[in-house]
Residue, then its C-alpha position, 0 to 999 in steps of 0.5 A: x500500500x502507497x497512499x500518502x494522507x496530508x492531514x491538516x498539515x501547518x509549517x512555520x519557519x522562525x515562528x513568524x513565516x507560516x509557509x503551510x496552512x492547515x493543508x490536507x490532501x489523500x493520494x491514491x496509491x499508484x497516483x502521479x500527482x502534482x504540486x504545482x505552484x509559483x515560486x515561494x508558494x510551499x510546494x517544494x516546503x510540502x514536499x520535504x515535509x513528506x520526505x521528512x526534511x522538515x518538520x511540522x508544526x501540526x498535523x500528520x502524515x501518513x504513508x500507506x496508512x502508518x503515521x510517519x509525521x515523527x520517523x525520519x527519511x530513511x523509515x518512511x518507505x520513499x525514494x526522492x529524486x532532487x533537481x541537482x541529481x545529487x549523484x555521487x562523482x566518484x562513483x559510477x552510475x552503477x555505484x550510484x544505483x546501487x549504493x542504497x542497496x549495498x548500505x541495506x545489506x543487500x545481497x551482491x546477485x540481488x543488487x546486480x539484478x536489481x541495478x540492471x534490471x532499472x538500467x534497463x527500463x531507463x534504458x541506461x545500461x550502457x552507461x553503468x561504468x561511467x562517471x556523472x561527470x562524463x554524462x549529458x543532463x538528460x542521462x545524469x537524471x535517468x541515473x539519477x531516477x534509477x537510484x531512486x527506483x532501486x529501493x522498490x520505495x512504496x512512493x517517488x517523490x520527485x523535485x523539480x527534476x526537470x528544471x536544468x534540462x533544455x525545452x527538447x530534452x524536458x519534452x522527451x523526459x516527460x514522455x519517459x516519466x509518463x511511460x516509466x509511471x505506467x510500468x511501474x505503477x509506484x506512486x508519484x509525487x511531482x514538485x514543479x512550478x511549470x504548468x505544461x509540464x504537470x498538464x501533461x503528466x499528473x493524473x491530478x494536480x495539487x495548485x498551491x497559492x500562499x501556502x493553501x490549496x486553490x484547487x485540486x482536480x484533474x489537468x482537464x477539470x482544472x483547465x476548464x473549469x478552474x475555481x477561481x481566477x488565480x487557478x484560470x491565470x495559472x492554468x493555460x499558455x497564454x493564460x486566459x482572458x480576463x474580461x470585466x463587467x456587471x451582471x445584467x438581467x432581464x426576463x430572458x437573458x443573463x448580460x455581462x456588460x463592459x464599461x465600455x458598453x460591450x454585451x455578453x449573452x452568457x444565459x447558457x452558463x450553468x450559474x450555481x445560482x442567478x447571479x444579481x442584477x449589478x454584480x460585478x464579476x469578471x468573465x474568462x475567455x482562453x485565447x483558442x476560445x475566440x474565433x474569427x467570423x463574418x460580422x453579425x450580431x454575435x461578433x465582437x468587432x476588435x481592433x489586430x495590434x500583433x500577430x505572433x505565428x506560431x506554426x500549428x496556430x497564430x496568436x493574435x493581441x487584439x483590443x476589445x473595448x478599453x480590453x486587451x485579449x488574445x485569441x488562438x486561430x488558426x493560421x488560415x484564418x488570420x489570412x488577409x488580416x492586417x495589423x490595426x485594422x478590424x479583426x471581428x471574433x466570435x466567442x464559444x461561450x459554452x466553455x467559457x467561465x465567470x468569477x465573482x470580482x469580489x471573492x474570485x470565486x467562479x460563479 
């Protein structure tokens, strides 16, 4: 068993600093989640504290239903991959997979079979004899994870370990974590302030904001329909539109109104309950949201300030109103569009989302 409970949960450093507050969160054994956050928000201070780097101030963990809250690292049945590697330079790949092993007393036939056997899944078996020092970014942190996966710890905890590798080479690890997690079904817990990267590999992911949770949900559940406006601004590249206004009703239709006189139909939206008449709130769009369309009564006419081509699709910064929002098209359909003259879009408000302005709360 692997599941990991954070029960209410509370870290202070110095007495003043109150890093973690009162956090809670059950993951499911065999799950890969994500902590994701900005930097400083306490993903990282989380973590240590289930690795047993930290202490608490309150509350307990527990790792496969035993509280661990007061057992150091080593007790805790985990296995921990740093963003450094921290691999030892003297010794080889093979040494550095199997030195857990051999400080556990393991037999010399297990250890070989046991480093070999991971060298092989990470597909490293031909660099056993070499040194850190000899190898690129990419195979240090292979090795790196091999060490960790040697102990057949009851979870991963893993440390930003993507960080110092270039955009291509984080791509391609990506993959191999996700494939690596589907062999071997261990729990995952993944530090990391890059949204693409816990999008594409959590089964759920853990927002942190100032030491709480925003929100914890799926990466599709938390792309569209995120909890509140931080969640929405984080999730997403370009993030999503901001839009604000007031609420105007009247015996058919649900408005939001721009100061600058512009009306959004939202009747369609699932509201948990009718909005008021004057409520301010403020309506998200994602850029891929917007398309572009013939002039109508369902168009908003804005004005093209820059194009940015991107290959696969076109960003376009366009000025709605007094609004600056960017829309994702199609690179056909910005063809014959200029800068700085009118670019009319369309909105699919069915996937769109609203906030209260005053608790940021999604409506």
């Amino acid at each position: 068993m692997s599941q990991v409970a954070v029960k209410h949960v509370d870290k202070i450093y110095e007495g003043r600093n109150h890093v973690l507050k009162d956090l809670s969160l059950d993951i499911d054994s065999g799950e890969f989640l994500v902590l994701l956050g900005p930097s400083g928000c306490g993903k990282t201070t989380l973590l240590n504290c289930i690795a047993g780097l930290l202490d608490v101030e309150g509350g307990r963990i527990e790792i496969g239903g035993r509280d661990v809250t007061n057992l150091d690292p080593s007790d805790r049945d985990i296995a921990m991959v740093f963003q450094s590697y921290a691999l030892y330079p003297t010794k080889s790949v093979y040494g550095n997979m199997a030195f857990c092993l051999r400080m556990k007393r393991k037999k010399k036939d297990y250890i070989d079979a046991k480093v070999r056997e991971t060298a092989e899944l990470l597909q490293i078996s031909e660099l056993l004899d070499r040194k850190p020092v000899t190898l690129s970014g990419g195979q240090r942190q292979r090795a790196a994870i091999g060490r960790a996966l040697v102990r057949d710890a009851a979870v991963c905890l893993f440390d930003e370990p993507l960080s110092n590798l270039d955009a291509k080479l984080r791509t391609e690890m990506r993959v191999e974590l996700k494939k690596l997690h589907k062999k071997i079904k261990s729990t995952f817990i993944y530090v990391t302030h890059d949204q693409v990267e816990a999008m594409t590999l959590a089964t759920r992911i853990a927002v942190i904001n100032e030491g709480t949770f925003s929100q914890i949900s799926t990466p599709d559940e938390l792309y569209a329909r995120p909890a509140n406006t931080f969640v929405a601004n984080f999730i997403g590249s370009p993030s999503m539109n901001f839009i604000s206004g007031r609420v105007a009703l009247s015996d058919s239709k649900i408005l939001i109104r721009t100061e600058d006189g512009i009306d959004f139909d939202v009747s369609a939206y699932p509201f948990a309950s009718r909005p008021s008449d004057g409520q301010k709130v403020i309506f998200g769009v994602r850029p891929e949201l917007f398309h572009r369309s013939s002039p109508g009564p369902a168009t908003y006419v804005t004005k093209l300030n820059i194009v940015e081509p991107l290959g696969a699709n076109v960003l376009c910064y366009c000025s709605l109103g007094r609004t600056e929002v960017v829309a994702s098209l199609n690179p056909t359909d910005i063809s014959g569009a200029n800068t700085d003259e009118d670019l009319p879009l369309s909105i699919d408000f069915a996937k769109t989302s609203i906030f209260d302005a005053a608790s940021s709360l999604r409506l």
